[in-house]
C-alpha positions in Angstrom: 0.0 0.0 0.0 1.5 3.6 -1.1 2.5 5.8 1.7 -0.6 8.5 2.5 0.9 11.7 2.0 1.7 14.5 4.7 -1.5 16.7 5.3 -1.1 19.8 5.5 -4.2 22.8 6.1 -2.4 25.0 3.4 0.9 24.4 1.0 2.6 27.6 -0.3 5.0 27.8 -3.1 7.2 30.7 -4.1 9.4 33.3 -3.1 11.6 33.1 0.3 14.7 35.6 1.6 15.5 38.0 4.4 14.0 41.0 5.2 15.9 43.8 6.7 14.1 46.6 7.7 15.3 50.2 8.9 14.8 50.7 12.7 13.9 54.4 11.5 11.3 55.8 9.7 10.7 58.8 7.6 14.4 58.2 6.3 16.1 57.5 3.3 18.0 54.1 3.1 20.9 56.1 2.4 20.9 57.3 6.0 19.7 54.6 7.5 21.8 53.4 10.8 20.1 50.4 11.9 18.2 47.7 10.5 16.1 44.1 11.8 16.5 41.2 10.2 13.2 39.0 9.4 12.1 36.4 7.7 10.5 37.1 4.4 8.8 36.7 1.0 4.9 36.2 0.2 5.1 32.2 0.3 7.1 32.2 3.5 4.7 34.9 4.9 1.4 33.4 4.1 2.4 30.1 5.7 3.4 31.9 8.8 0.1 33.8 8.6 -2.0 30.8 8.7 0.1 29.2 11.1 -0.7 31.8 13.7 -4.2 31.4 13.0 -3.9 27.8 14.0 -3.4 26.5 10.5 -0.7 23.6 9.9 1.4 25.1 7.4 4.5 24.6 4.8 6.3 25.7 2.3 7.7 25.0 -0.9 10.9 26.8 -1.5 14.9 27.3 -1.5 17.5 29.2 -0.1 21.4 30.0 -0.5 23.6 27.1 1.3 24.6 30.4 3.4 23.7 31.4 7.1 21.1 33.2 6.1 19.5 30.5 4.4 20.0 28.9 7.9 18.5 31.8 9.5 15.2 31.2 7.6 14.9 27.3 8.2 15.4 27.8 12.3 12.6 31.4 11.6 10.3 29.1 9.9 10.6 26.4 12.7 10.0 29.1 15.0 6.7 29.8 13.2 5.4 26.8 13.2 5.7 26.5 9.3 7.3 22.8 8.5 10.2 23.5 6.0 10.8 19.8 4.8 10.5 21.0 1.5 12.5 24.2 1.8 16.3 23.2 0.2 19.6 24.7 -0.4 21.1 26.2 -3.6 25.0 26.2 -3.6 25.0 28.8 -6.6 22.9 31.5 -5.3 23.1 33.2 -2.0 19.6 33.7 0.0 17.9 37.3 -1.2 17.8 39.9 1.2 15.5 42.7 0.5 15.5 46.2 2.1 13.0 48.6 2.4 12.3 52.6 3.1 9.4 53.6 5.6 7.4 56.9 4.9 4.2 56.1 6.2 1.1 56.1 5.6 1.7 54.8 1.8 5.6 54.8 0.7 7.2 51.9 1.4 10.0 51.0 -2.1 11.6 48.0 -1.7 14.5 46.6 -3.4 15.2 43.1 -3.8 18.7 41.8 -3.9 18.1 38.5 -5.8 20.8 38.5 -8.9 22.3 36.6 -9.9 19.2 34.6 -9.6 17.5 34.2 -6.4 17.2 30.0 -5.3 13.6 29.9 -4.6 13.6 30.6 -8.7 15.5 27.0 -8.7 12.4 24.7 -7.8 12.7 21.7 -10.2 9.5 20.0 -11.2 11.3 16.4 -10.6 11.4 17.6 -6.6 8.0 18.1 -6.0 5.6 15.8 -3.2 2.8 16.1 -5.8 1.0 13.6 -3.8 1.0 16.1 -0.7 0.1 19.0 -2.6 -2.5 17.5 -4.2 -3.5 16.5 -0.6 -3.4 19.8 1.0 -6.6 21.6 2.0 -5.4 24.7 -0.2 -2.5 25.1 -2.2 -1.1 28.8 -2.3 0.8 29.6 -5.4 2.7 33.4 -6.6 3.3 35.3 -10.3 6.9 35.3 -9.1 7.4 32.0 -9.4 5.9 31.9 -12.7 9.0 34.5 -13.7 11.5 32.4 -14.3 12.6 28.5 -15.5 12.6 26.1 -13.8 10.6 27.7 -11.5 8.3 28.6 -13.8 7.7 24.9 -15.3 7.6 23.8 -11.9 4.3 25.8 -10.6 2.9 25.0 -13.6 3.5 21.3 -13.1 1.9 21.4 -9.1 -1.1 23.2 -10.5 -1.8 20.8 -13.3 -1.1 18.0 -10.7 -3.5 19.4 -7.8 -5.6 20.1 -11.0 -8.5 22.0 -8.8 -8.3 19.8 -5.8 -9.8 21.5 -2.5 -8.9 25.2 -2.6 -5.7 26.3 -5.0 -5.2 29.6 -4.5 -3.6 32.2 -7.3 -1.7 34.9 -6.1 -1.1 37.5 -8.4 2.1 38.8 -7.1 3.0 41.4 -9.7 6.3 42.5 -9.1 7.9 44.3 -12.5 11.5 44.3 -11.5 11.2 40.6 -12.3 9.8 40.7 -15.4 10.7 42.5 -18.9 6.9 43.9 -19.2 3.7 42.9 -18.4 3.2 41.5 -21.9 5.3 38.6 -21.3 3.8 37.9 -17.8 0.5 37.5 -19.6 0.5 34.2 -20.8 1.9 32.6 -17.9 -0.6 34.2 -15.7 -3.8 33.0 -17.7 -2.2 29.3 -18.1 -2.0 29.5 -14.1 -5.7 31.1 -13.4 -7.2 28.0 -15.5 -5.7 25.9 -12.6 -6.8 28.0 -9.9 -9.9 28.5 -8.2 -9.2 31.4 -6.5 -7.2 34.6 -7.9 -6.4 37.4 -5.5 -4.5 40.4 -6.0 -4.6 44.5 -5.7 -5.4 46.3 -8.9 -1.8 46.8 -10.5 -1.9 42.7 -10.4 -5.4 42.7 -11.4 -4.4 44.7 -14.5 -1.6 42.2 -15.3 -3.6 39.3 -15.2 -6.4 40.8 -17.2 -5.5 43.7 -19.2 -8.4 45.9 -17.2 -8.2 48.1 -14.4 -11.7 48.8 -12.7 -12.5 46.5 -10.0 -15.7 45.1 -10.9 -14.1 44.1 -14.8 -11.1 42.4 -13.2 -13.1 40.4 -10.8 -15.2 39.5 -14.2 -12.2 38.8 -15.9 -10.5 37.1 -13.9 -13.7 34.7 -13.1 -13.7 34.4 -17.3 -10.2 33.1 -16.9 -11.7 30.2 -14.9 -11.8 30.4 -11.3 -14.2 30.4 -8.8 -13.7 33.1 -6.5 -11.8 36.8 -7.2 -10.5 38.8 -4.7 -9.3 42.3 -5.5 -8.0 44.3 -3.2 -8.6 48.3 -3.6 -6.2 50.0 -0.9 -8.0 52.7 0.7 -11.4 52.0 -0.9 -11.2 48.1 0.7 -11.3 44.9 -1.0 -13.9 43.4 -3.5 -14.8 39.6 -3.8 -17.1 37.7 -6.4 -18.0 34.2 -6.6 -18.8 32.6 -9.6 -22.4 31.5 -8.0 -23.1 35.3 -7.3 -22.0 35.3 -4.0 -20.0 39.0 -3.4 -18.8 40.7 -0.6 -17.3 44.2 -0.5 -16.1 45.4 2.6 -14.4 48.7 3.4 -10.6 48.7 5.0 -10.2 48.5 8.6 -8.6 52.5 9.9 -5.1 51.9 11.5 -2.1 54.5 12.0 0.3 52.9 8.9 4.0 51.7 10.2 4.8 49.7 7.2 2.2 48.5 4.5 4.6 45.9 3.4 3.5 42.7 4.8 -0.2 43.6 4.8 -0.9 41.9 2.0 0.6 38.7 3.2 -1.7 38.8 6.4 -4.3 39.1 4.3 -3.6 35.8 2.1 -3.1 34.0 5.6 -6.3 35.1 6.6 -7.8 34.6 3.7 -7.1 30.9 3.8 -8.0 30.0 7.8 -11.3 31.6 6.8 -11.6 29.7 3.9 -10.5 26.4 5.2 -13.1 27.3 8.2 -15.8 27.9 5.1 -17.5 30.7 7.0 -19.0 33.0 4.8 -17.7 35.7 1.6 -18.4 38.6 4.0 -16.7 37.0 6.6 -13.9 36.0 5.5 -13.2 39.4 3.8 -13.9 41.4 7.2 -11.1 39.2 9.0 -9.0 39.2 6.3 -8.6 43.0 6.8 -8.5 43.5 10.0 -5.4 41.0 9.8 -3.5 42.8 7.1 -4.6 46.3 9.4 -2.8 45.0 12.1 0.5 44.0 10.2 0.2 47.4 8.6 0.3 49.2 12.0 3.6 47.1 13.4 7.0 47.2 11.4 7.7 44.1 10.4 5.8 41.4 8.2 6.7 37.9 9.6 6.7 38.5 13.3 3.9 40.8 13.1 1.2 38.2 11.6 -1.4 38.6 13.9 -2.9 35.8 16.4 -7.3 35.0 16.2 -7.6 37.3 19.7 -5.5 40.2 18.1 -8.1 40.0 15.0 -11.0 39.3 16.8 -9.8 42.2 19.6 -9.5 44.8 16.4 -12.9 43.7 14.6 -14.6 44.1 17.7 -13.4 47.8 18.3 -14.0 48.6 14.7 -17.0 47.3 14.9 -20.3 48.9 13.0 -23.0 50.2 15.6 -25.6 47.7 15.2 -22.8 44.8 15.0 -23.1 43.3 18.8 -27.0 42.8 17.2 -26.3 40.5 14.9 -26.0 36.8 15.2 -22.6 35.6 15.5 -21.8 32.7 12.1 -19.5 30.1 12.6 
C-alpha cells in the first residue's frame, strides 16, 4: 500500500529571503543606521500567517547554502511552518530585501536576488505532488511563474492538484522581475485556469487581465476560470465575487500605517483560515482586513502576523453600531 501523503491545512509555493528593515522611519536608506532582520517573502509569509491562526502550514521553497538561508529554516521552525520541502542552492546566496518607511503609503523595496534568487531554482522532478495535491489549499505566486525552472515547476503542481480543494492564485505582480507585463500575460492566464481562487490589488489585477476597474477584473478574472476573485482596492477596501453570485465588498479597517509591506501577506493567511473554516464571503473578507490592518500598523511582516484574539480584539473595536446585534456565524 503507497504511503498517505503528509497533510497539511495550506501548501505555499514561491518566493523566500530575508528582510531587513530600517529601525527608523521617515528616512532615506541612504541614512539609514540600523536595520532588523526578518524572515521574508509572500510564500514564506502566508504560511506563517495561517500558522498563527492555528493553520498547519508549509512551504515550498529554496535558499542559498549560506547562514542566512540557515537563519530562515530555524525562523520558519520558530513559526510553526514545517520546512521539509525548503532546500539549499549552492549557486545562489539567500535574497535579502531592504525597504524605506514613509508612512502612511511609501514603502520602495529593493530586492537583492541577482544573480538569480534560489527559490527561482524549484525543479519539477522535486516536487511531493501527492502532498500537494493532498493539501486543504494550495497557495501559489506570479513570481514563481518569472523564471525556469521555476516557472515549469508551478505550472507542473497546478496541473497535478488540478482543482483539488482550494488552489489559491496569487497575483504577485512585481515588475522588477519581469521584462513587461506582456510577457507575464501568458503565464498568468495558463496558471488562473488551474486555480480556483485569484487574489491580488489592482496593479496585479491589470496584469492578469489587461483591465483596471474592480468590478471588470473580478469579471475577468472569473472568465479566466476560477471560482472566486479577490481584488483588493487600498484605501477604498477589497472586492470579492463568486462565480455562483456570491459578493462581498467590505471597506478597509482604519489603523495608524508603520509599514504596509506585509499587509498583504496577512491578508492571504487570513484569507485561507477563513476559507478552510468555510464561513461566509463577508466574513472571510472582514477578517482578512483586520489582519493585514494590524501588520500594517507594526514594522515588520513575519513576526507581526497577527494571532485570532489580536483579529478578533480589532474587529470588535472597529466594529459597525448595530454589529453586537447580529447573530454571530461560525
Amino acid at each position: 500500500m503507497a504511503d498517505t501523503p503528509q497533510y497539511f491545512d495550506l501548501v505555499t509555493m514561491g518566493r523566500i529571503g530575508v528582510d531587513l528593515y530600517p529601525l527608523q522611519t521617515g528616512v532615506p536608506l541612504s541614512q539609514v543606521e540600523t536595520f532588523g532582520k526578518f524572515l521574508g517573502g509572500s510564500a514564506a509569509n502566508v504560511a506563517v500567517a495561517a500558522a498563527r491562526l492555528g493553520r498547519s502550514t508549509a512551504v515550498i521553497t529554496r535558499t542559498g547554502d549560506d547562514p542566512f538561508g540557515v537563519y530562515l529554516h530555524q525562523a520558519l521552525k520558530d513559526f510553526g511552518v514545517d520546512d521539509r520541502w525548503v532546500t539549499p542552492v549552492a549557486a545562489y546566496p539567500t535574497p535579502v530585501t531592504f525597504c524605506e518607511i514613509f508612512p502612511p503609503d511609501d514603502f520602495p523595496l529593493y530586492f537583492y536576488r541577482r544573480p538569480k534568487a534560489p527559490d527561482l531554482e524549484i525543479h519539477p522532478h522535486e516536487l511531493d505532488l501527492p502532498a500537494i495535491r493532498a493539501a486543504g489549499i494550495f497557495w501559489i505566486t506570479g513570481t514563481g511563474l518569472s523564471e525556469e525552472p521555476s516557472r515549469t515547476a508551478t505550472l507542473a503542481a497546478l496541473q497535478a492538484r488540478a482543482k483539488a480543494g482550494t488552489t489559491v492564485f496569487d497575483l504577485d505582480w512585481r515588475p522588477m522581475f519581469w521584462r513587461d507585463p506582456d510577457q507575464a500575460r501568458p503565464f498568468y492566464r495558463e496558471a488562473l485556469r488551474h486555480a480556483t481562487v485569484a487574489v491580488g490589488n489592482l496593479d496585479e489585477c491589470e496584469v492578469a487581465t489587461g483591465v483596471r476597474e474592480p468590478e471588470a477584473c473580478a469579471e475577468a478574472l472569473l472568465a479566466a476560470g476560477v471560482e472566486l476573485a479577490v481584488v483588493k482596492q487600498g484605501p477604498r477596501g477589497v472586492l470579492a465575487v463568486h462565480r455562483d453570485g456570491t459578493r462581498a465588498e467590505v471597506p478597509p479597517v482604519p489603523v495608524e500605517v508603520v509599514n504596509g509591506l506585509g499587509a498583504g501577506d496577512a491578508f492571504g493567511g487570513s484569507l485561507c483560515h477563513g476559507l478552510l473554516a468555510g464561513w461566509d464571503l463577508e466574513r472571510t473578507m472582514r477578517h482578512a482586513n483586520a489582519a493585514g490592518a494590524l501588520v500594517a500598523s507594526r514594522l515588520a511582516c513575519s513576526s507581526a502576523m497577527p494571532t485570532p484574539p489580536e483579529v478578533a480584539g480589532l474587529l470588535a473595536r472597529t466594529a459597525a453600531p448595530d454589529a453586537a446585534d447580529r447573530p454571530s456565524q461560525s
